[in-house]
C-alpha angles and dihedrals in degrees: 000000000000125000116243130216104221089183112194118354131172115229129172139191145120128292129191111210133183134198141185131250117270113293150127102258091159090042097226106133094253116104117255144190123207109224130185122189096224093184148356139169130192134188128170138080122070101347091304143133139169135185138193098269098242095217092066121057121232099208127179146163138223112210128180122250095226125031089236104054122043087208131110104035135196113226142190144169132198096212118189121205151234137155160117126270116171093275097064137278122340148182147174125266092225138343124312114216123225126188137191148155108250134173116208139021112282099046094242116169100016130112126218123214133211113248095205140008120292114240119199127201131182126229098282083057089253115147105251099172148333133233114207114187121019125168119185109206117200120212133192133259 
């Protein structure tokens, strides 16, 4: 079966993270807080969807940009993969890294953006499709 190229989509749901208290986990010297995305489910675009697996973690951290303010913040997430596109279930070989500024914990109001391409594979580890571009907007309570 060929691989597709879905390009952008736009895909929305809700997402449950969770987050440390304030520390240093990197030790250097810059104030962090360790962050998880517990869940997330997403559903648009042509027919897809794709959550957070649930047997891999997507950790992340926010850490301030100066020792003497906590904001703002740089932020990531490894984020691990599985989902649905028209051709069947998918999922990503690894974790996709997403990145943002943010300014408060949590990370309302910021947008994280995908580093790379996500490559999606179905269960025999063949190449179904490729995103190429996801954001992943956070809004407030």
């Amino acid at each position: 079966m060929p691989e597709t190229n879905f390009g952008t989509q736009y895909l929305e749901g809700p997402a449950v993270l969770q987050w440390s208290g304030r520390g240093d986990s990197d030790g250097d010297t810059l104030p962090d807080v360790e962050t998880e995305i517990v869940s997330m489910d997403l559903v648009g675009g042509l027919h897809m969807y794709l959550k957070e697996d649930p047997a891999a973690p997507s950790d992340g951290l926010i850490e301030a940009q100066s020792p003497t303010a906590d904001f703002p913040a740089d932020s990531f997430f490894h984020i691990f993969f599985v989902g649905g596109i028209p051709v069947g279930p998918v999922h990503s070989q690894g974790s996709v890294e997403f990145t943002a500024t943010v300014h408060s914990v949590p990370p309302y109001f910021a947008t994280y953006v995908a580093a790379e391409d996500i490559l999606l594979y179905d269960g025999l580890g063949e190449h179904r499709g490729t995103l190429t571009s996801l954001t992943l907007a956070v809004y407030g309570p």
